[in-house]
Backbone as numpy.savetxt, mean C-alpha at the origin, in Angstrom:
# Nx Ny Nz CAx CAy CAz Cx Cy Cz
-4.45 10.68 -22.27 -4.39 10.36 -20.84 -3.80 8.96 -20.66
-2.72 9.07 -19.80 -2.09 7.64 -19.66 -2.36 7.16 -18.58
-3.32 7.20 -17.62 -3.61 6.69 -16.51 -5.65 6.63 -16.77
-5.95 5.89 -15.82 -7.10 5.11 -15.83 -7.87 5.33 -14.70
-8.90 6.48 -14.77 -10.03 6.57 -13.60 -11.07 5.53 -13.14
-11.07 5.11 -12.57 -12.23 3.90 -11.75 -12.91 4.25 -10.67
-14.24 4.75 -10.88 -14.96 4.56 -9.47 -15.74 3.65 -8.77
-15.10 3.34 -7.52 -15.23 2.38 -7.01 -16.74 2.06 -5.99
-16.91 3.19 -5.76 -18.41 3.90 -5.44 -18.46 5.49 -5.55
-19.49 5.86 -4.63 -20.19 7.13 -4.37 -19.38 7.92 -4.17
-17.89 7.21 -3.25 -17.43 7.95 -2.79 -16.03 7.75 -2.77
-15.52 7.14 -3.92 -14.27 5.99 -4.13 -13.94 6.39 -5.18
-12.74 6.52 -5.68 -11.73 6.15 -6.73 -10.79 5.60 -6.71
-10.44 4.93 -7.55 -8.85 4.43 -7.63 -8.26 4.82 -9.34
-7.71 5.16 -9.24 -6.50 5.81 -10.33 -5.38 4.42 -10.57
-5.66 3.90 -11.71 -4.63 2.91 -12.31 -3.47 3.46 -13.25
-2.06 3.08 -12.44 -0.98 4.05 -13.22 -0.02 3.49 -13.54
-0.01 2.29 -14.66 1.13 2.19 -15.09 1.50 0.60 -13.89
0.55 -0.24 -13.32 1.03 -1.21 -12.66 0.60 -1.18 -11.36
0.54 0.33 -10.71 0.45 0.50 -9.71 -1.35 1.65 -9.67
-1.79 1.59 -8.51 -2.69 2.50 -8.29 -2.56 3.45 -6.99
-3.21 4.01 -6.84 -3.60 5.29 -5.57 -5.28 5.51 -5.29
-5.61 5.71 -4.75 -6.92 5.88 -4.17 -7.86 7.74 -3.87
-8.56 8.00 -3.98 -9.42 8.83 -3.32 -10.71 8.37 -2.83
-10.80 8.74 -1.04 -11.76 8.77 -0.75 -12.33 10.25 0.05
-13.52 10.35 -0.43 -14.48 11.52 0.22 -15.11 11.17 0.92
-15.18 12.32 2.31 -16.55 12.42 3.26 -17.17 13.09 3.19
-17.79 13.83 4.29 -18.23 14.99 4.24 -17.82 16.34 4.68
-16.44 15.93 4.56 -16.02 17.49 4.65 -14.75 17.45 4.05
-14.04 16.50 3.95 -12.90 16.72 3.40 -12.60 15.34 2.53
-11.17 15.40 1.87 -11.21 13.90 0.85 -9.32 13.79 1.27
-9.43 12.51 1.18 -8.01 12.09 1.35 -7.61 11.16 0.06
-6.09 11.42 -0.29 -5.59 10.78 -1.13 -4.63 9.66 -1.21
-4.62 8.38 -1.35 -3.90 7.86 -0.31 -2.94 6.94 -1.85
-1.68 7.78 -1.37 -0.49 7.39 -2.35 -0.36 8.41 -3.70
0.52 8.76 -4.54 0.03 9.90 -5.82 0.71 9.17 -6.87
0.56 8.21 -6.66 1.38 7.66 -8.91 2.65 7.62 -9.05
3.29 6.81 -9.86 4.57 6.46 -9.83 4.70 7.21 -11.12
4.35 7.45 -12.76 4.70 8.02 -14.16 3.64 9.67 -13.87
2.33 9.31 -13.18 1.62 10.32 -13.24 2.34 11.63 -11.98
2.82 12.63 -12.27 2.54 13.96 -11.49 1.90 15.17 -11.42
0.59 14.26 -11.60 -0.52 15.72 -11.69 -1.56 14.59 -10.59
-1.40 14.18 -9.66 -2.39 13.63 -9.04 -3.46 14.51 -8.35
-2.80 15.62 -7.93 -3.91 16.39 -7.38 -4.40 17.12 -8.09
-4.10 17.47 -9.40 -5.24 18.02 -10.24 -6.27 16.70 -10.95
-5.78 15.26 -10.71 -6.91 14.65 -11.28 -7.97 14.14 -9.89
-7.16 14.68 -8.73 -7.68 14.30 -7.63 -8.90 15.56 -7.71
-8.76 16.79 -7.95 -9.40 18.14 -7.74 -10.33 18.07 -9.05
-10.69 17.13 -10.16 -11.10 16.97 -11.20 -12.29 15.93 -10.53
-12.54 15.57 -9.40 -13.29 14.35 -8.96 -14.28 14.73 -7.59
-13.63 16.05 -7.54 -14.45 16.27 -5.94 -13.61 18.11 -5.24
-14.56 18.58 -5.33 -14.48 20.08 -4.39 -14.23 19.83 -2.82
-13.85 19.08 -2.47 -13.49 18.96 -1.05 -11.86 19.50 -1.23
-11.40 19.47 0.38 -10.10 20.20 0.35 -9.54 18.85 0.29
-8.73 18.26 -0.15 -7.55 17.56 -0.17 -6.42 16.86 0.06
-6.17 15.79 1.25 -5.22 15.73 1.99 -4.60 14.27 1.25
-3.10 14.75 1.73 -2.37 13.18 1.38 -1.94 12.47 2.03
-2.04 11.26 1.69 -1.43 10.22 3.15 -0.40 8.95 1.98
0.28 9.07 2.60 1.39 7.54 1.71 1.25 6.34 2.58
1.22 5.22 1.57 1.13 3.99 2.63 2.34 4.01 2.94
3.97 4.15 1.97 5.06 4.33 2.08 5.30 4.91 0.79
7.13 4.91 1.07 7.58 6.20 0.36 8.23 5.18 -0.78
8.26 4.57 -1.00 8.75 3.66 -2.65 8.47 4.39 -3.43
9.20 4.58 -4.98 9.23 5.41 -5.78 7.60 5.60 -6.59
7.29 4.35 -6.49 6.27 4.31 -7.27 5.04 4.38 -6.76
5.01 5.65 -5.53 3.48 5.62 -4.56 4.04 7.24 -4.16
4.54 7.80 -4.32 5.19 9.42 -4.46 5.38 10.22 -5.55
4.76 9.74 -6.70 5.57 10.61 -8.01 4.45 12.02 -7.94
3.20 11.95 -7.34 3.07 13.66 -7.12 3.13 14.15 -5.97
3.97 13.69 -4.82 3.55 14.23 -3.92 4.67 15.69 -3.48
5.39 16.17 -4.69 5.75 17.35 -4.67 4.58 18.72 -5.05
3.53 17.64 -5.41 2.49 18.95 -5.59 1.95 19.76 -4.31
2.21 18.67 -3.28 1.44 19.13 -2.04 2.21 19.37 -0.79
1.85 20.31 -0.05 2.60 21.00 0.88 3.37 20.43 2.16
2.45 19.43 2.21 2.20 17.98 3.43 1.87 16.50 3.11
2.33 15.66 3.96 1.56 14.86 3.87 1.63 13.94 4.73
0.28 12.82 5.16 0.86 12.17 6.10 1.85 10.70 6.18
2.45 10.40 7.32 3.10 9.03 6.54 3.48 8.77 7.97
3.84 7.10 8.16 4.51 7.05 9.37 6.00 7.39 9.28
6.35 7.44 10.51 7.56 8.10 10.92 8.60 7.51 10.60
8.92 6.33 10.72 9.66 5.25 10.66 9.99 5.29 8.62
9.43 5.99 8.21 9.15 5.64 6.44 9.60 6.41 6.08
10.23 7.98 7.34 10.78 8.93 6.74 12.15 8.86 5.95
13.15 8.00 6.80 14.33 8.23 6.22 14.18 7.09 4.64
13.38 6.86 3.89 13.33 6.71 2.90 12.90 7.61 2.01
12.59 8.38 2.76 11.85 9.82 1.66 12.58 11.10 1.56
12.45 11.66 0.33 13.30 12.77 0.18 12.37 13.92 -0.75
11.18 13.91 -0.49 10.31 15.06 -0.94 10.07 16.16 0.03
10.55 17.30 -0.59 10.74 18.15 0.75 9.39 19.34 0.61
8.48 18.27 1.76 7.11 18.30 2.21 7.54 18.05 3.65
6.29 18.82 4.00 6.41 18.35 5.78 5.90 17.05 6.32
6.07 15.90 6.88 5.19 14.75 6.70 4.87 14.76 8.45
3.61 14.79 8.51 2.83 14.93 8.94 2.73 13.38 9.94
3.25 12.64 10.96 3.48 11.13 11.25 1.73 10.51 11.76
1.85 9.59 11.31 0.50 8.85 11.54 1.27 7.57 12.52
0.47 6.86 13.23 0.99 5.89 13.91 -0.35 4.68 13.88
0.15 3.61 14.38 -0.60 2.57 14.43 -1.96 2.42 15.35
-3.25 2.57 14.86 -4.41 3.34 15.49 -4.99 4.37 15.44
-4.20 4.87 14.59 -4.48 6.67 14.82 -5.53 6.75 13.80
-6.88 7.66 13.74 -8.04 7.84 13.05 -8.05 9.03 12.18
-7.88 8.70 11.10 -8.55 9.98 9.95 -10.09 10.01 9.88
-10.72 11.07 10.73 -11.90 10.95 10.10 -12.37 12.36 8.56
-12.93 11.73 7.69 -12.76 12.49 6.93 -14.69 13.25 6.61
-14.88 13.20 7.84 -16.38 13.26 8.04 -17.48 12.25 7.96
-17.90 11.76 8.68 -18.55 10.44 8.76 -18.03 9.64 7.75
-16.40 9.31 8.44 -15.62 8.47 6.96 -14.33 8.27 8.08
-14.80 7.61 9.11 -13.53 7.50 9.85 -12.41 6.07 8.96
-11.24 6.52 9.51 -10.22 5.68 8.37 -9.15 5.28 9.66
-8.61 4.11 10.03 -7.93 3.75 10.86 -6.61 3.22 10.31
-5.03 3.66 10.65 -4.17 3.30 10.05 -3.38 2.12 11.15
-2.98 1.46 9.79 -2.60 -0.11 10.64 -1.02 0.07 10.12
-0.11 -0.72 10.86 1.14 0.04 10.87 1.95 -1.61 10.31
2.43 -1.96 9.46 2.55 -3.24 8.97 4.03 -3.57 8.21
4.89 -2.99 9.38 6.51 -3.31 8.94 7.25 -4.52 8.29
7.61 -4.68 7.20 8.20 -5.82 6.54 8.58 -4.94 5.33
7.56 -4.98 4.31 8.37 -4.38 2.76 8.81 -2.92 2.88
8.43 -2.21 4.13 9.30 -1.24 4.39 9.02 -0.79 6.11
10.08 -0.11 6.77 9.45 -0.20 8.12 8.38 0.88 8.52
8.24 1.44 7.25 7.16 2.10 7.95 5.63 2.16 7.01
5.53 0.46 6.79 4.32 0.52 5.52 2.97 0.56 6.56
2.11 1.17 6.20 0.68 1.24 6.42 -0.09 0.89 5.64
-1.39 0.39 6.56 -2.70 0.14 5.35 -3.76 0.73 6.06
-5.04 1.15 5.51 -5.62 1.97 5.91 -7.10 1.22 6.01
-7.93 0.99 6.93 -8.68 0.64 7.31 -10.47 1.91 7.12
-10.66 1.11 5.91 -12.20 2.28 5.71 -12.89 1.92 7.04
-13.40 1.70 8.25 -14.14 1.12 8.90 -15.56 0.93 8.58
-16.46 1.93 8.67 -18.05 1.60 8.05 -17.65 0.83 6.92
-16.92 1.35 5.54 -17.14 0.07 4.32 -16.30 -1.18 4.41
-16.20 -1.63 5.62 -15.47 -2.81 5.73 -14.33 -3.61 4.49
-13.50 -2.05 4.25 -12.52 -2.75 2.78 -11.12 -1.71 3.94
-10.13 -2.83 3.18 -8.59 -2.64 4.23 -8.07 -1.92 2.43
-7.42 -0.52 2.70 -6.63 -0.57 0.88 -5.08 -0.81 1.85
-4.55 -1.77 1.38 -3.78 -2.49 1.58 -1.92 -2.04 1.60
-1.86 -1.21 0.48 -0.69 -1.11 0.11 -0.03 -1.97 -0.17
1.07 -2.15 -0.29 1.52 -3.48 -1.14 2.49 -4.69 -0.63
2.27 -4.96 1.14 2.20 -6.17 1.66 1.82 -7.67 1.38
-0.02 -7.14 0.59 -0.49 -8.22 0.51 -0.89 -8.03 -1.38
-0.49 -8.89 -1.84 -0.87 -8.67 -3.62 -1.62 -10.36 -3.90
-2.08 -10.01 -4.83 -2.20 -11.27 -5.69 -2.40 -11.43 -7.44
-1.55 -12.23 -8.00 -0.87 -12.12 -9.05 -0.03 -10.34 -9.28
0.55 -10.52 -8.08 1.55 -9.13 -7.84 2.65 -10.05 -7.97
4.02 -8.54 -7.74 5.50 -8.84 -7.10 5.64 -7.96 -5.84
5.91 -8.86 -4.61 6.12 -8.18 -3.17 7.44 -8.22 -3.62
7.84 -6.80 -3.32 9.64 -6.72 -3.50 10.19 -6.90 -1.88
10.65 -7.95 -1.45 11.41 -8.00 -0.42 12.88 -8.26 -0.25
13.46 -7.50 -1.22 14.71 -7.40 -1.08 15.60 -5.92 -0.78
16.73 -6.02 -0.31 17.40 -4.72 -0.17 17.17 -4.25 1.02
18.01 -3.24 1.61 18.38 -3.00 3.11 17.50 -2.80 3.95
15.63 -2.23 3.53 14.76 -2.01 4.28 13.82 -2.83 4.17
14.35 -3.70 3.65 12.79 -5.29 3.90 13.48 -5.51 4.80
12.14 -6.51 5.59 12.80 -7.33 6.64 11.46 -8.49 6.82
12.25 -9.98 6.33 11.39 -10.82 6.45 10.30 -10.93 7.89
11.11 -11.13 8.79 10.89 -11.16 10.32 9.68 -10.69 10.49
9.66 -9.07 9.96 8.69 -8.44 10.43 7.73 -8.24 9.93
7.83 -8.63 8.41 6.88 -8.84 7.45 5.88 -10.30 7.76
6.10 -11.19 8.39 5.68 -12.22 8.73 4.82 -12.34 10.04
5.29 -11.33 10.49 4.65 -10.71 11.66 3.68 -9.62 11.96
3.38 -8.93 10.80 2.67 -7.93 10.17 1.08 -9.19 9.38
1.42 -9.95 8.60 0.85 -11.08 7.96 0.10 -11.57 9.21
0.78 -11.93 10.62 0.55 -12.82 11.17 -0.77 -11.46 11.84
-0.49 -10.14 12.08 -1.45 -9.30 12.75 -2.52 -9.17 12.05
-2.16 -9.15 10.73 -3.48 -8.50 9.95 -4.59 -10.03 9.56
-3.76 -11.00 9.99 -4.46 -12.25 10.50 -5.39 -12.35 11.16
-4.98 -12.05 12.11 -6.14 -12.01 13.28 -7.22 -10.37 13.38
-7.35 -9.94 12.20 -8.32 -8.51 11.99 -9.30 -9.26 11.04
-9.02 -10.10 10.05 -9.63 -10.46 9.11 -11.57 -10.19 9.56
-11.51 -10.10 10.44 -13.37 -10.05 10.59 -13.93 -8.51 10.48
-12.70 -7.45 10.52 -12.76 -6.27 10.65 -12.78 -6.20 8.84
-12.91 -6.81 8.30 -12.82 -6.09 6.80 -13.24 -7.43 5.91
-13.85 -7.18 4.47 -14.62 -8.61 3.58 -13.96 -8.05 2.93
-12.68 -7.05 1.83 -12.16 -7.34 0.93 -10.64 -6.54 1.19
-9.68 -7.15 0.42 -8.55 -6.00 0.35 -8.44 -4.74 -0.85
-8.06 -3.73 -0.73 -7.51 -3.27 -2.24 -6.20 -2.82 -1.91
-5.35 -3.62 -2.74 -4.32 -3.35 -2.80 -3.77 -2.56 -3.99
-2.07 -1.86 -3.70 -1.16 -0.98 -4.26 -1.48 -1.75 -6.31
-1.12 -2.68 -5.87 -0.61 -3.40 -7.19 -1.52 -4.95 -7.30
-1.57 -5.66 -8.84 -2.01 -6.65 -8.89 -3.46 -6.64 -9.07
-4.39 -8.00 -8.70 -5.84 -7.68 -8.82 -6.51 -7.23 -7.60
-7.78 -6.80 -7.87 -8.49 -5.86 -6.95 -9.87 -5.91 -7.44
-10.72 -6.39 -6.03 -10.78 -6.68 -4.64 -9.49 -8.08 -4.54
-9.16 -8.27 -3.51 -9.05 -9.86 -2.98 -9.98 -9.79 -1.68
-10.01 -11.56 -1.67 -10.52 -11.84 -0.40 -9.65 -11.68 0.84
-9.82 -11.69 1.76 -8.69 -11.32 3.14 -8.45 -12.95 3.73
-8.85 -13.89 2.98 -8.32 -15.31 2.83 -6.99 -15.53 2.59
-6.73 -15.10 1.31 -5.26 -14.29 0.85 -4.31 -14.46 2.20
-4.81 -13.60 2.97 -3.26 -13.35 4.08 -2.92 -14.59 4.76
-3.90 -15.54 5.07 -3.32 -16.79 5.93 -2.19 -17.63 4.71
-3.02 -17.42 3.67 -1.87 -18.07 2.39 -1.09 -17.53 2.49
-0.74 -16.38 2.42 0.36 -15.47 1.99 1.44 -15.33 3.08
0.72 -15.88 4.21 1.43 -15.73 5.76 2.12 -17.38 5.36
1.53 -18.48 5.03 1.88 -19.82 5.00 3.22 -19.82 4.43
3.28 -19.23 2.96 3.94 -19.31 1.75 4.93 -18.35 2.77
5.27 -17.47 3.07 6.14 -16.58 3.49 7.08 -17.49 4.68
6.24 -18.18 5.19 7.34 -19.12 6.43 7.85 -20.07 5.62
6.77 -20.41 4.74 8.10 -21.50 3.75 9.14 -21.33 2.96
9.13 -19.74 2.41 10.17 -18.90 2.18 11.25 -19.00 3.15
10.71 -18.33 4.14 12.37 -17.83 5.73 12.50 -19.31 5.56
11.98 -20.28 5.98 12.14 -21.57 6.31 12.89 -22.25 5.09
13.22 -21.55 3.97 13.76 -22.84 2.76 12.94 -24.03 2.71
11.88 -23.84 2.81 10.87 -25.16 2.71 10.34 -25.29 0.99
10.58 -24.14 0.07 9.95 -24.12 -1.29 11.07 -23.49 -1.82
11.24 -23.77 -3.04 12.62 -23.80 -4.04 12.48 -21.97 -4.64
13.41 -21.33 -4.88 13.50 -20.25 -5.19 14.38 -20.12 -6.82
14.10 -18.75 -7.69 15.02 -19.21 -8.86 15.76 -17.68 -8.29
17.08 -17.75 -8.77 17.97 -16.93 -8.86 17.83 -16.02 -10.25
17.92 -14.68 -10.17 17.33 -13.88 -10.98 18.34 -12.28 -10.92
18.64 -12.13 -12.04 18.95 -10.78 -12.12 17.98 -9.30 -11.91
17.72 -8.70 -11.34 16.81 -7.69 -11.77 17.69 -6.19 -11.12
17.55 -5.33 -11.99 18.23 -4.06 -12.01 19.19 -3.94 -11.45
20.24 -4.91 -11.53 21.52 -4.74 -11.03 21.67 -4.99 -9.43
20.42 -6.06 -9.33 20.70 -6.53 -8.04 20.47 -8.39 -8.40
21.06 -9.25 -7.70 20.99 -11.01 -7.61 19.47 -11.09 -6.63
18.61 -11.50 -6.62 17.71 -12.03 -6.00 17.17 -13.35 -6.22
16.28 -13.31 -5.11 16.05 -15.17 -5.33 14.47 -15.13 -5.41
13.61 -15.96 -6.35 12.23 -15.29 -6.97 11.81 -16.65 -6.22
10.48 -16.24 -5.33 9.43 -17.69 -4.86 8.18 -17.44 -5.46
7.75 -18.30 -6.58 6.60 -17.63 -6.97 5.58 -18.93 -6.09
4.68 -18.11 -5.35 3.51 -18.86 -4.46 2.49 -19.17 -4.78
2.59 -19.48 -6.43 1.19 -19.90 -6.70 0.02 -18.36 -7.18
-0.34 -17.68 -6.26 -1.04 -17.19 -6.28 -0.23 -15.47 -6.40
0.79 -15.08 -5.94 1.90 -14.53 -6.01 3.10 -14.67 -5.76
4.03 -13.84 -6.16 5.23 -13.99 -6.44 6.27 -12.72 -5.50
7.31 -13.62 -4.43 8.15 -12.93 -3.58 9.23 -13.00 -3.91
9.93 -11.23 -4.04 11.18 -11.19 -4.89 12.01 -10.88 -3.54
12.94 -11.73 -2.96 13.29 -11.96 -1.96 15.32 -11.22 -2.34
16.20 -11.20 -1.30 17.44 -11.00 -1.37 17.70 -12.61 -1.66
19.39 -12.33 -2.64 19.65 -13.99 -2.54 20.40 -14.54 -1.28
């Protein structure tokens, strides 16, 4: 087995795959899966290995490495805006900013947080006061913000919303990196990001897969920016 089961409680998993993770949570009537593995494509049989509930999928976004099973499943949900990056031919199901999964006394609120792609979401457990993040906010991560569908602007502005929620949630779990963080994190991460747009902190110039980018590492993480 090349991937790594973790339960996070009663009613929690997270699946570690290779850098990146995905989540299951159960209610009482149904379980949602939120993202399926970037090397792993059997997520829903290790998802169906964890819990007899029926099964649903939700993507925070469609990046390669938060889709590698979601050809197993018929549907799934995602915002709208995230479609024309996706090419799994599933029906996707659009979620929008507010909109409530309840998954039986397990209501889940999706927050709509455009920058590393325009249609990234994070998902709000409400009763367990934890945000799973997707991969906006990391620490000792790489936020990839380069290439035609980042957009600093709005990513800074997403930072600046999930700013002012911070009382709605005591930890993050995010896509990638360590897990829990504190939701302290985002005012840093919001700081460091204006000193980025702003050229206020020095950047190194970097090759990576056949693209030039310019690397800000913030201390606490690291933004792989366009050059």
């Amino acid at each position: 087995m090349d991937y790594q089961i973790i339960k996070m409680n009663d009613n929690t998993w997270r699946i570690e795959d290779h850098g990146v993770r995905f989540f299951l949570l159960t209610g009482r009537e149904k379980a949602l899966l939120i993202d399926s593995g970037m090397q792993v494509h059997n997520a829903k049989e290790i998802a169906e290995s964890l819990t007899s509930l029926p099964i649903f999928l939700l993507n925070t976004h469609a990046d390669m490495d938060h889709i590698g099973s979601n050809a197993q499943f018929s549907q799934c949900y995602m915002h709208p805006k995230e479609t024309v990056n996706y090419h799994v031919e599933n029906t996707v199901i659009p979620v929008n900013e507010g909109d409530i999964l309840d998954l039986g006394d397990r209501p889940l609120q999706i927050i709509h947080l455009p920058g590393h792609t325009a249609g990234s979401i994070a998902v709000l457990d409400i009763n367990s006061r934890v945000l799973i993040s997707g991969d906006p906010v990391q620490q000792n991560g790489r936020i990839f913000m380069f290439g035609s569908h980042r957009n600093m602007n709005d990513y800074i502005k997403s930072l600046e919303k999930l700013n002012q929620m911070t009382d709605r949630f005591e930890e993050l779990w995010p896509s990638h990196g360590d897990i829990p963080i504190r939701p302290e994190l985002i005012g840093q991460l919001l700081e460091g990001s204006k000193k980025v747009i702003n050229r206020e902190i020095p950047g190194t110039v970097e090759s990576f897969h056949g693209h030039t980018i310019t690397v800000y590492d913030l201390g606490f993480t690291v933004l792989l920016c366009d050059h």
